[in-house]
C-alpha positions, 0 to 999 in steps of 0.5 A: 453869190457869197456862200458866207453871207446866209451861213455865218451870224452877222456880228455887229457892235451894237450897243458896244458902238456908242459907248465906244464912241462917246467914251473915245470922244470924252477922252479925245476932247479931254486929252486934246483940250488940256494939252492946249490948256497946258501950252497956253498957261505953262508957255510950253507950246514948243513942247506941245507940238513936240508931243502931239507930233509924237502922238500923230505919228503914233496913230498914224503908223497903226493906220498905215499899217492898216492900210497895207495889211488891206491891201496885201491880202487883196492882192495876194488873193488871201482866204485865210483872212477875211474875217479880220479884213474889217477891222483892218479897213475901218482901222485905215479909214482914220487916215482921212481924219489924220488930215485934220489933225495935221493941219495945224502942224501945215499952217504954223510951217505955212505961216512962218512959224514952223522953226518951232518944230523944224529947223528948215523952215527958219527962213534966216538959215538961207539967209547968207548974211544971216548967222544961222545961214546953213550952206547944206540946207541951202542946197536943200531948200527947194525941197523944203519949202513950205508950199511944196511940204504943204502941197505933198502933205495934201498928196498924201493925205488924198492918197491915202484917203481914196485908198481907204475910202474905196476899200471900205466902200466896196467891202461893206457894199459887198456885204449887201449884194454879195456881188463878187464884182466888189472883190474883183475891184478891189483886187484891181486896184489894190496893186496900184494903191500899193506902188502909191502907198511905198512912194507916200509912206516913204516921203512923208516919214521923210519930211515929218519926221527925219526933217526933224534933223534936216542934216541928218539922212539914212536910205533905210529910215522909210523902211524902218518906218513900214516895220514900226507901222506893221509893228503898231497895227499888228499889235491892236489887231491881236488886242483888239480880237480878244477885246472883241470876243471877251465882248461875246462877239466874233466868236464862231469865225475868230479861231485860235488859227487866225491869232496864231497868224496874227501873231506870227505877222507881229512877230515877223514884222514887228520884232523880228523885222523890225530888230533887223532894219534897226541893226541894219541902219546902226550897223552901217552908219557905225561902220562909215563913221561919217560925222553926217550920219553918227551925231543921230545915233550919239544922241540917243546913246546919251544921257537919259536917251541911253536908257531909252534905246536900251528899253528898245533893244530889250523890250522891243526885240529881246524878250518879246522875240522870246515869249513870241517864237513859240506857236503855243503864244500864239495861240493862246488868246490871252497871252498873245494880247499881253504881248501885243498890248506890250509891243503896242506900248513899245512901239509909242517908245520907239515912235517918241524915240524917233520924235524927241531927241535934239542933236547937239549940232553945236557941241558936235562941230565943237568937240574932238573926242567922244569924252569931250562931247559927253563932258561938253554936253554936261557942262552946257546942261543939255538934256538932248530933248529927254525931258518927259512932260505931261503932254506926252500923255495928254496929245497920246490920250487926245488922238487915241481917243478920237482914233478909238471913237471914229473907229468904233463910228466906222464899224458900228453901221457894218457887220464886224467881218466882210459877209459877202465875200466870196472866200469867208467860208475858206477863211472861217475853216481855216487851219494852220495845221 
């Protein structure tokens, strides 16, 4: 019998829901449809896939880093937690849609045209009488073709689907019989889905995103990628419970002890951690100097992507590591969302960091030195894939939307925290000091 389900309020969204989810569906349809507009009557398709892998990607992270913040704290058996397990389980329930949206990225890559995006999927660089034949991605070709990306894209996608269904399930399931044996299922397999979301996580930042430059490898680029998730979903957490409680609700179970957790997990994982994976990873391909591995981070340290990197050191670790290190920030509502809302924005830079930038393979193989590679690349024009465009905005405002609708779908037909779970009256006094 949960102690917490007859004692606590049964916050909802109420009318909150629909409005969410009707103002989230304007923009994800607005967003999403002039991207296609733009594409079609500027020519400008290869940048649209750009951009809304970018902004995939984006969305995807948050809902990752959902997941596993679901997963953590059945498996850990956490009190503390509870009252913000939900939104974190309907946050990760956006990861069955994400499907869709990467369906059309799975059909150009499965018709043919997926060179528009990734280089390996080019059949003339296997082609030996071909010019563009790639000795290296020959080697790696049966990795990357384009049934089996499809065919681990579908694993994935089932993955992560079962977890949040589950998840979701069983804690709203929860909410009406109070019956502990939901908590006991869900503790169950939480270590399961867990082994199962590493070995995901990792290979699809592998073949989505690093695969953008096939040549290119790094053995901490999935562990970069866990903190950047944990970086994006902590920071809409924090956001999204003073958004919340400005709405009047949560307000009797949400407590300054739980933003000052909040905040301490976003900054443990998505500065601190987050700074220490990214030197990490720089540190050791400055150190190798392998050619492989240094034309990755040489892009970035040129043209308009120096500027870009340098509002990540700052801006993503720097000052945020600053204003974050204090426990009265972390306690303090409203500031504690401004730092998040800005860690959120950073965290588009960095995911647009990691999506943008082109190496210059050529002029790379062409030059001796460091100055004759600056000066190569200012001479040819190359801009290195730095060229901001329109459709970075509208594909973010287009999947932001429908992730904001359909989160707002998910939690409008439940209560806003876990009612019948066991340790709600633990999470609800729970005091940090």
């Amino acid at each position: 019998m949960s102690v917490g389900a007859s004692t606590v309020r049964e916050d909802r969204l109420g009318a909150l829901a629909p409005r969410l989810f009707l103002g989230g569906g304007i923009l994800g349809v607005a967003g999403l449809g002039s991207s296609v507009l733009i594409g079609a009557v500027g020519g400008a398709w290869d940048r649209l896939l750009f951009s809304y892998l970018a902004a995939f990607i984006f969305v995807l992270t948050v809902s990752l880093g959902a997941l596993w913040f679901t997963l953590v704290q059945h498996m850990t058996r956490a009190g503390w937690s509870v009252v913000l397990r939900r939104l974190s389980e309907a946050i990760a329930t956006n990861l069955t849609w994400l499907g869709v949206a990467f369906a059309p990225i799975a059909i150009l890559v499965m018709l043919g045209k997926g060179e528009l995006l990734y280089h390996w999927a080019d059949t003339s660089v296997y082609d030996a009488g071909s010019e563009h034949f790639d000795e290296v991605l020959t080697k790696k070709h049966v990795f990357f073709t384009p049934t089996f990306w499809t065919i681990r894209a579908v694993f994935y996608f089932a993955v992560w689907g079962a977890a949040t269904r589950m998840l979701f399930g069983q804690s709203v399931a929860q909410d009406a019989s109070g019956d502990v044996s939901h908590t006991h299922r869900m503790q169950r397999y939480s270590p399961l889905f867990m082994v199962l979301y590493a070995l995901t996580q990792t290979l699809a930042v592998v073949d989505w995103v690093m695969s953008l430059e096939p040549l290119w490898f790094s053995t901490m680029y999935g562990v970069y990628f866990f903190a950047a998730s944990l970086c994006g979903f902590f920071s809409v957490l924090c956001v999204s419970l003073w958004l919340l409680q400005r709405s009047g609700r949560m307000q009797d179970v949400v407590t300054r002890e739980h933003y000052q957790d909040a905040g301490k997990l976003l900054f443990g994982f998505g500065i601190v951690f987050w700074a220490y994976i990214a030197f990490s990873q720089y540190m050791l391909i400055w150190y190798a100097n392998i050619p492989e591995e240094t034309g990755w981070y040489i892009t970035r340290q040129l043209g308009g992507w120096r500027m870009v990197s340098a509002l990540l050191l700052f801006g993503h670790f720097c000052v945020p590591f600053v204003l974050l290190i204090s426990k009265h920030t972390k306690r303090a509502k409203g500031v504690l969302a401004v730092i998040a809302g800005w860690m959120l924005f950073m965290h588009y830079i960095d995911v647009y960091w990691l999506v943008m930038p082109r190496i210059p393979a050529d002029l790379l193989a062409q030059s001796e030195t460091y100055r004759q590679l600056i000066d190569s690349i200012q001479e040819s024009g190359n801009d290195l894939g730095f060229h901001p465009h329109v459709l970075d905005l509208t594909c973010l405002v287009g999947l932001g939307g429908v992730a904001i609708a359909l989160t707002a779908r998910r939690l409008g037909g439940c209560a806003l925290i876990p009612i019948g779970d066991p340790r709600l009256s633990e999470s609800i006094t729970f005091e940090n000091m």
